[in-house]
N, C-alpha and C positions, 0 to 999 in steps of 0.2 A: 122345495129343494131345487137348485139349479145349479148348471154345471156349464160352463162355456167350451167351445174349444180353447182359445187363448185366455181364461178369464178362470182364476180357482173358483172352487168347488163352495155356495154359500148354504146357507140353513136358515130358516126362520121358522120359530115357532110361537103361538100364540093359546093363552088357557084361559079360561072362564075359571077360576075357584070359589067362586058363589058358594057351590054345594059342599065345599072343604073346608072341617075345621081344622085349624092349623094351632100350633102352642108352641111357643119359644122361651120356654119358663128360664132360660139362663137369662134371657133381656127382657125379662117380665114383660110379655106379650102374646097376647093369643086373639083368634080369631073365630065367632060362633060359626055352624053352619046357618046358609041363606042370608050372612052380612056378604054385600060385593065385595069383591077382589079379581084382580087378576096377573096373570105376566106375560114377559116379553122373551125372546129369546131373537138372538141373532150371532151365526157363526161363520167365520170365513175360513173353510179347511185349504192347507195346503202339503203339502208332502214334507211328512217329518216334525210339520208344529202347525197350530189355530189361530185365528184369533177372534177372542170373545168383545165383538162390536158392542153386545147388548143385552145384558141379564136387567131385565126392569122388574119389579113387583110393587105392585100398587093396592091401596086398601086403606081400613082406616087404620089413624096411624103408622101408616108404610108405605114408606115412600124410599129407593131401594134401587139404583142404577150403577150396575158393576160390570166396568170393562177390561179388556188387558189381554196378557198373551197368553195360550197353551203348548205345552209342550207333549208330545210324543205320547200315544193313549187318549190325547185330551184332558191330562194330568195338569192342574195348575202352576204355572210360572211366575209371572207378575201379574196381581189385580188390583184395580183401585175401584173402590166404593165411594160415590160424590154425587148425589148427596146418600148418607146412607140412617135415615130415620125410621127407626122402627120402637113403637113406644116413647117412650121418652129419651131414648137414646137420639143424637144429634150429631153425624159425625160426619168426618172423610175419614177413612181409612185406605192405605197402601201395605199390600199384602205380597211377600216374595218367599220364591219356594225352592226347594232343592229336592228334586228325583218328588217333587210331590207333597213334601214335609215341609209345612210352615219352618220359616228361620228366621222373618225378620216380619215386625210387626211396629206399624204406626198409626198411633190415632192421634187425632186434633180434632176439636169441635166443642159443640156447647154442654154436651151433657153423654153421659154415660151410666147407663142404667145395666151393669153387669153382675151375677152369681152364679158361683160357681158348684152345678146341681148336678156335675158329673157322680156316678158314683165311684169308693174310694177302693182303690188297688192297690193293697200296700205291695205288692210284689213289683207293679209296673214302675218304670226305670222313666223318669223326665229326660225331655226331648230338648234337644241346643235351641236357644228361640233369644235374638232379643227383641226386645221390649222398648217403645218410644210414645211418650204421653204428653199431651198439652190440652187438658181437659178444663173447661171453667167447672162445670159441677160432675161429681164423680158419687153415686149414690149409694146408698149401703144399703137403706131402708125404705121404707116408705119417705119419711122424713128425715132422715139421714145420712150429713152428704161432707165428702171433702170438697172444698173449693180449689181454685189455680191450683190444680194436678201438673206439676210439672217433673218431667225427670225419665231416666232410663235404669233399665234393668234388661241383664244378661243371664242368661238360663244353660246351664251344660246339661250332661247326659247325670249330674248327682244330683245338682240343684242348682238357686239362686247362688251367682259367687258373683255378682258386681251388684248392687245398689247404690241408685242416686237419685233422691227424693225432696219433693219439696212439696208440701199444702197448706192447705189451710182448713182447721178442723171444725164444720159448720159457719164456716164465712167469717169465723173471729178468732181463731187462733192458730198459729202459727206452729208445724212440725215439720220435722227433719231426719231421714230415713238417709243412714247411708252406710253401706257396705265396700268395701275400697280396696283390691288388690295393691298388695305393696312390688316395689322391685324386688326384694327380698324371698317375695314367694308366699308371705301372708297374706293377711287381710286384716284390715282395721272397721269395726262398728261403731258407729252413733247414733244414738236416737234423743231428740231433746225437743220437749215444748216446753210452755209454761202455764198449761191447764191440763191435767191429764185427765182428769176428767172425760174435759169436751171431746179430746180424741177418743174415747170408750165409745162416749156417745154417738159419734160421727160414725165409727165405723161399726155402729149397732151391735157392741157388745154388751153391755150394762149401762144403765145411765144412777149404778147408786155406788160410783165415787165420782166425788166431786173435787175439783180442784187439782191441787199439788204440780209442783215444779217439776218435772221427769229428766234426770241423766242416766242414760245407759254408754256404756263404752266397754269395749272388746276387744278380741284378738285372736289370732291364731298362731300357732308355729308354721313355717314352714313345711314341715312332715306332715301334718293333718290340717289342712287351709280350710276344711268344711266343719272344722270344729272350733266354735268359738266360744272361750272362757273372760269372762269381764267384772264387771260391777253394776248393780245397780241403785241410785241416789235419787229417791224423792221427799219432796218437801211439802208440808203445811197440805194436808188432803185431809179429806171427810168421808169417810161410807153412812151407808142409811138403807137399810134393809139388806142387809148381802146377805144371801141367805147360807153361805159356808159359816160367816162369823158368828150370825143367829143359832143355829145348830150348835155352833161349840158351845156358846154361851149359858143354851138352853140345856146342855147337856153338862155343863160343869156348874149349875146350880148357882150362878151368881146374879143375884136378885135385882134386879132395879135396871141391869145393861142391856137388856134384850129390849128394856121399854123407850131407852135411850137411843138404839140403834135405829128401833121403831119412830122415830119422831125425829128430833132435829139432827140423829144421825152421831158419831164419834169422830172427836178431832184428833188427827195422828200430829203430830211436830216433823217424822222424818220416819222412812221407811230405807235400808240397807244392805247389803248381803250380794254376795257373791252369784255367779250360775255359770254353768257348764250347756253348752246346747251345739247339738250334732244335726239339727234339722230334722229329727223327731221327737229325740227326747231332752226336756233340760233339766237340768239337777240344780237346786236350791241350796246354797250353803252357807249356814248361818247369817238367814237370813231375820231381821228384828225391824219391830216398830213398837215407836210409845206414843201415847198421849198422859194430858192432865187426869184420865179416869182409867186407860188399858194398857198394858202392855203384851207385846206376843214375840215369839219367835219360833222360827218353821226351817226345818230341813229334808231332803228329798227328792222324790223325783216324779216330774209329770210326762209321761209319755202320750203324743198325741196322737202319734201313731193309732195305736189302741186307746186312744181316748180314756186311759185310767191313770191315778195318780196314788201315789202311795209317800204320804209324809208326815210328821211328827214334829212333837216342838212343847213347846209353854206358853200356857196362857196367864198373866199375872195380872191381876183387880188392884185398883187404886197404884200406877205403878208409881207419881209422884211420890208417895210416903215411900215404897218401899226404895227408890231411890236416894233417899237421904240416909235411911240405914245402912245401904249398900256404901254409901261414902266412906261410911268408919273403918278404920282402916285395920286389917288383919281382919274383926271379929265382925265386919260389916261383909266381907265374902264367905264367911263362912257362914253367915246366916243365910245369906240369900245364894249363893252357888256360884257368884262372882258376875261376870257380864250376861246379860243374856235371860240371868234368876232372877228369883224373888222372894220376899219375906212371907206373901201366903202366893200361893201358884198348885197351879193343874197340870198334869202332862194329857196330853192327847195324841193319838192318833186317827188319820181320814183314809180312809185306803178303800178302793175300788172304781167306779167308770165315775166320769168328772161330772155327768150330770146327776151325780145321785153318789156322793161320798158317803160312806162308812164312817161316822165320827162316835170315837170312844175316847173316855176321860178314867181316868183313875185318880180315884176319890183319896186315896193314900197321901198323895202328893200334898195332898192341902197341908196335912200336921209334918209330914218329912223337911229335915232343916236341906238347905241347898245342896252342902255336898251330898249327903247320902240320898239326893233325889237323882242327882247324877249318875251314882254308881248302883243304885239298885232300880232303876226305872228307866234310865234314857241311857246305861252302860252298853 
């Protein structure tokens, strides 16, 4: 520490972290005890605000030199991280603050290795923050990654209310995330590739559908801008082992589909249906897919909040054939229950926490003609 008379007040501190294990599991990174490491410090106080010369941290994989201003307390103001490597993360980042409280955030660099391993508080209220990305690789998983992360996103005290997105899903497919205040007082949603798939797999959600063309679009009113009611339109996908689908399958007794799903998987033509979504829960509304061997339709509500979901629907076997009965006109809806039925069908229910649904089928369904499966089981 030294202190001039005409000359502010500086600070420098220096650590050995040999003997410190450290763990940064949101950047998947940690450090044993007796691997070297060390850091830097360097401060220049002055009356009323700092500035931070030199936060350095070094190690393996960490490499870590963050400068900028302090304000009042030694409360962060502006910082910039350059180079700021730690794990596989590869960045610069510029970091700006108000009374102390991140508000504005930018990363640029080669790689970004982030998760988010806070635990959840449904009570706690999101903080104003935006958001600015130009990432080449952006990782989900071990293997797992968007590429050209481009785009911004703005954060208030409810939630996300501006997205603007652009990547690339696994280095080979192209999506588009975008959430858009209008002049009006709404907001408009997009979301579109042309592998949905790859995007499951990119951001390590599932890798057992494959394919399909994804349109989402949305909306709000003005009065509720954080609620967005829309459509959703995919095309030409495949699943292969999903294990909600397996479950119902195996629970509505239909022989041969469970083995099919098990192996080269089920081809849907088009999946449809409306949603409701308030930014924790969204509501499914007659929502349908067929293929040449399935047909299904699902309505309800998945709250992620509480991670439980509670919805219903019809599952119908061979829906080609029952399709062409349903063509006939007057006695073709009343056999099968009109859009949405079927000539033989199961109703089902899945209800409870999402990693472990409740699926029940009512075996009724199979011999009940359409309409009276409507009014006495799905009324």
């Amino acid at each position: 520490y030294e202190k001039g008379f005409t000359t502010p007040a500086a600070l420098q501190l220096t650590a050995d972290m040999t003997q410190t294990a450290l763990n940064l599991p949101m950047l998947n990174w940690e450090k044993a005890e007796q691997v070297p490491a060390s850091a830097k410090l360097a401060l220049v106080l002055e009356k009323g605000a700092a500035q931070l010369k030199q936060l350095a941290l070094q190690g393996p994989q960490l490499d870590v030199q963050v400068s900028g201003a302090l304000a009042t307390g030694l409360q962060p103001k502006s910082l910039t991280c350059k180079p700021c490597i730690i794990g596989r993360n590869d960045l610069r980042a510029k970091l700006d603050f108000i009374d102390g409280t991140l508000t504005e955030l930018a990363l640029t660099g080669a790689a970004l290795d982030y998760h988010d391993t806070s635990p959840k508080q449904p009570d706690a209220k999101p903080k104003a923050m935006r958001l600015k990305l130009d990432i080449g690789k952006f990782y989900q998983g071990d293997d797992r990654f968007f590429a050209n992360v481009r785009g911004t996103l703005r954060r208030d005290v409810i939630g996300w209310d501006m997205i603007d997105l652009k990547a690339v899903a696994e280095g080979r497919v192209p999506v588009t995330v975008s959430l858009l205040p209008q002049t009006n007082g709404t907001r408009k949603l997009s979301i579109t590739t042309d592998d949905f798939g790859d995007v499951l797999r990119a951001a390590d959600v599932t890798d057992q559908v494959h394919e399909g063309k994804l349109t989402i679009t949305g909306s709000s009113t003005a009065a509720e801008p954080y609620r967005i009611m829309g459509k959703v339109d995919l095309r030409n996908y495949r699943v292969r082992k999903l294990p909600f689908l397996a479950v119902l399958l195996n629970a509505a007794s239909f022989t041969g589909f469970a083995d099919m799903l098990g192996g080269q998987g089920l081809n849907f033509d088009r999946l449809e249906g409306g949603f409701d979504w308030n930014g924790q829960k969204l509501g499914l509304d007659d929502w349908r897919t067929a293929g040449g061997a399935l047909g299904l339709n699902i309505e309800g509500e998945i709250d992620f909040a509480a991670s439980r979901a509670d919805l219903r629907g019809t599952v119908v076997p061979f829906s080609f054939f029952n399709s062409i009965v349903g063509t006939i006109p007057l006695v073709g809806d009343i056999i099968t229950g009109g859009k949405g039925g079927g000539l033989v069908a199961a109703t089902y229910q899945a209800k409870g926490p999402l990693e472990k649904l409740d699926v029940t089928v009512n075996p009724v369904s199979f011999l009940a003609p359409g309409i009276l499966r409507r009014i006495f089981f799905q009324g």
